[in-house]
C-alpha positions as CSV (number, residue, x, y, z in Angstrom):
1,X,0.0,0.0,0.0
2,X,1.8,3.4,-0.9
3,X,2.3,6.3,1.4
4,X,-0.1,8.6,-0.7
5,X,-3.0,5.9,0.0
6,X,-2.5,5.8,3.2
7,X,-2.3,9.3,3.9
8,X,-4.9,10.3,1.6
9,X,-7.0,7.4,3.1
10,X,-6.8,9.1,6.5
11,X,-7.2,12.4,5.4
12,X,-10.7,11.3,3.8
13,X,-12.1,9.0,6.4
14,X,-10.7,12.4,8.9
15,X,-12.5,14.9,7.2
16,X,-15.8,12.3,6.5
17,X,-16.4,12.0,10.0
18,X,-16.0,16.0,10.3
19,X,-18.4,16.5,7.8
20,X,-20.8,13.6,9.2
21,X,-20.1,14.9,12.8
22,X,-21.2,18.6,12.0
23,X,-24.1,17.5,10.5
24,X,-25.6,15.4,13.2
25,X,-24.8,17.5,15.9
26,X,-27.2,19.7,13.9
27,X,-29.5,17.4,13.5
28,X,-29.4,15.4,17.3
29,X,-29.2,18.8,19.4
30,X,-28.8,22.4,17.8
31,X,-31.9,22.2,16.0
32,X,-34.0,20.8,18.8
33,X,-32.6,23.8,21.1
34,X,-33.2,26.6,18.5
35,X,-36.7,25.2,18.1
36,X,-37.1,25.6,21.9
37,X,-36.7,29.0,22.0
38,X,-38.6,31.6,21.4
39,X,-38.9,32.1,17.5
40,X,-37.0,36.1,17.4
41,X,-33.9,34.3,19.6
42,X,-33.6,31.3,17.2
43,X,-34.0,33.6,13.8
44,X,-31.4,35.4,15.4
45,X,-28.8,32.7,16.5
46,X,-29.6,30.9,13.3
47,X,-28.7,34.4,11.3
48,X,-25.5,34.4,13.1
49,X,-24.0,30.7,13.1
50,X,-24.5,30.9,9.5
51,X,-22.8,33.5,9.0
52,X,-19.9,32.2,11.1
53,X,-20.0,29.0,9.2
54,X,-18.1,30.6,6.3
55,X,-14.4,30.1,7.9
56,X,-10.8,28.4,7.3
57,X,-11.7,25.8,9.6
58,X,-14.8,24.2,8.4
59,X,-13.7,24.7,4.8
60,X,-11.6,21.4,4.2
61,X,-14.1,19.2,5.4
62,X,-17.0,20.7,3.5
63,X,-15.4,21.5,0.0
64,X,-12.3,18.4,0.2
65,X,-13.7,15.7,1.8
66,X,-15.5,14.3,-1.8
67,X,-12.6,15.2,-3.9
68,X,-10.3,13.8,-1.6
69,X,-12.3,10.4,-1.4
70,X,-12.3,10.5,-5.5
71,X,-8.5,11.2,-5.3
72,X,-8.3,8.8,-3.0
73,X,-10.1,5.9,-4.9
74,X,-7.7,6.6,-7.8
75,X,-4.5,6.2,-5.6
76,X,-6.2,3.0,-4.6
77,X,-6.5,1.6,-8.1
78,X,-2.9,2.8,-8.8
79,X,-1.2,1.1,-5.7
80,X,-2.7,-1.9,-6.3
81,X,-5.7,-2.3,-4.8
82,X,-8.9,-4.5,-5.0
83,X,-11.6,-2.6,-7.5
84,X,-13.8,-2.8,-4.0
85,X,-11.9,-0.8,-2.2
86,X,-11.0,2.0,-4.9
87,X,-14.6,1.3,-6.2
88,X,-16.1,2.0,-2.4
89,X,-13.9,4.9,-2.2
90,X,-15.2,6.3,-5.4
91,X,-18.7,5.6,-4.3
92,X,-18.1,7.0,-0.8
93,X,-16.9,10.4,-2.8
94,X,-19.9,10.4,-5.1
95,X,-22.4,10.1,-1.7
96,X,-20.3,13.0,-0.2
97,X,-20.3,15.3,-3.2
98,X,-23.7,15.0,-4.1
99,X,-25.3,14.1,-0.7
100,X,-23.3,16.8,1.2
101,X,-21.9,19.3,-0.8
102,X,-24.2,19.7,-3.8
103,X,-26.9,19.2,-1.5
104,X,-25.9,22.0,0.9
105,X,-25.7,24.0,-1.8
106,X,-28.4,23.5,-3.8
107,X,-30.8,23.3,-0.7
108,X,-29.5,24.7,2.5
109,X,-27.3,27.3,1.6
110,X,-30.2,28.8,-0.6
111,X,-32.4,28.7,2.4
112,X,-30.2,30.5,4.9
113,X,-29.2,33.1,2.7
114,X,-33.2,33.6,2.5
115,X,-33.3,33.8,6.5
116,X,-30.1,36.0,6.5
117,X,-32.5,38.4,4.6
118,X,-35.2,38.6,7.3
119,X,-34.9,41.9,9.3
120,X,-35.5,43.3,12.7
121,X,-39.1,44.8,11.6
122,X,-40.1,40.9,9.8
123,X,-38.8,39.2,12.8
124,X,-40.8,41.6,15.2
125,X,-44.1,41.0,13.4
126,X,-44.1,37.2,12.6
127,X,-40.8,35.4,14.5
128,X,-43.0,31.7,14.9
129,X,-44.3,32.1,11.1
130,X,-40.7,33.0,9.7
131,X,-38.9,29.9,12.0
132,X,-41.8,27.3,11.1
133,X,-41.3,28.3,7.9
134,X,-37.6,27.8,7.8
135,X,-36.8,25.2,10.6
136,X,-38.9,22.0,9.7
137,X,-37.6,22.2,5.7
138,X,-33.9,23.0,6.4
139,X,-34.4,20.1,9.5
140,X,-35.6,17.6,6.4
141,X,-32.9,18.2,4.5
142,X,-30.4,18.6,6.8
143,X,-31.4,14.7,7.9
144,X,-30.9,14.0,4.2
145,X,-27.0,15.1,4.3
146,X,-26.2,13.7,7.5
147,X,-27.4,10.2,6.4
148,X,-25.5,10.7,2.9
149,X,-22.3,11.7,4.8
150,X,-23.1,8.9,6.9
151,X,-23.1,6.8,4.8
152,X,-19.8,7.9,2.8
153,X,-18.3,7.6,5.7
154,X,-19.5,3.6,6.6
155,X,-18.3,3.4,2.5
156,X,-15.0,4.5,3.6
157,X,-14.6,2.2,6.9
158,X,-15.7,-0.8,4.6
159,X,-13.1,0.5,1.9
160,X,-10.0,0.7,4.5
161,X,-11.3,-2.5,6.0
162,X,-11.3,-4.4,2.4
163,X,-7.8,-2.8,2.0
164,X,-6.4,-4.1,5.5
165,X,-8.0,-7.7,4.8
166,X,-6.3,-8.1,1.5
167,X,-3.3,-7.5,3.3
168,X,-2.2,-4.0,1.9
């Protein structure tokens, strides 16, 4: 098994369980505590933790961890590897990008840009409306990406653990 692989391998499974992690602890408690309180506090902290979410730190595991599977997959094939562990690598990087990533994107991001857009006066007239409104969609979806990380990242367990049984 090369260096590259097994680097790159960790670097993936690493920032999978990031991504995963950050998405469940959205799902199992932040969620749940902005929808128990009242509606004007929970527009507001939602307002500001996505605006904070656009930082150096969270970066890698949001906009590498599906490339780096893909890249990863290939440096299985070229070191030798079984076409089930590259080939659950390159599925594990397919979930991620298009489960997590596009998703996010296509979905989420879309929908907290539209709640960054609420102001004082909205929020003061019709908080519970404009948190129902936003909260039990962006939950729905944000179940969706969690599961598809999830599941990238049991893809790229099973993939390291078909490496280390065929002795790599």
């Amino acid at each position: 098994m090369s260096l590259a692989f097994r680097f790159s391998a960790l670097a993936a499974l690493l920032l999978n369980g990031a991504l995963f992690g950050f998405f469940y602890a959205w799902v199992c408690s932040t969620m749940w505590g902005l929808d128990a309180a009242a509606p004007e506090v929970a527009i507001r902290a939602m307002q500001a933790m996505n605006a904070s979410v656009r930082n150096a730190v969270f970066a890698p595991a949001f906009f590498a961890t599906g490339p780096l599977l893909l890249v990863t997959a290939v440096l299985a094939w070229k070191s030798g590897q079984s076409g089930e562990v590259s080939g659950l690598l390159a599925l594990a990087g397919g979930v991620v990008v298009l489960g997590g990533t596009v998703l996010t994107m296509v979905v989420n991001v879309p929908m907290n840009e539209a709640l960054a857009l609420v102001t004082e006066a909205q929020i003061g007239a019709d908080a519970a409306t404009i948190w129902a409104e936003y909260s039990a969609p962006w939950q729905v979806w944000n179940q969706t990406r969690t599961a598809l990380t999830g599941l990238g990242l049991a893809l790229t367990g099973a993939a390291l653990l078909a490496a280390r049984r065929a002795g790599a």
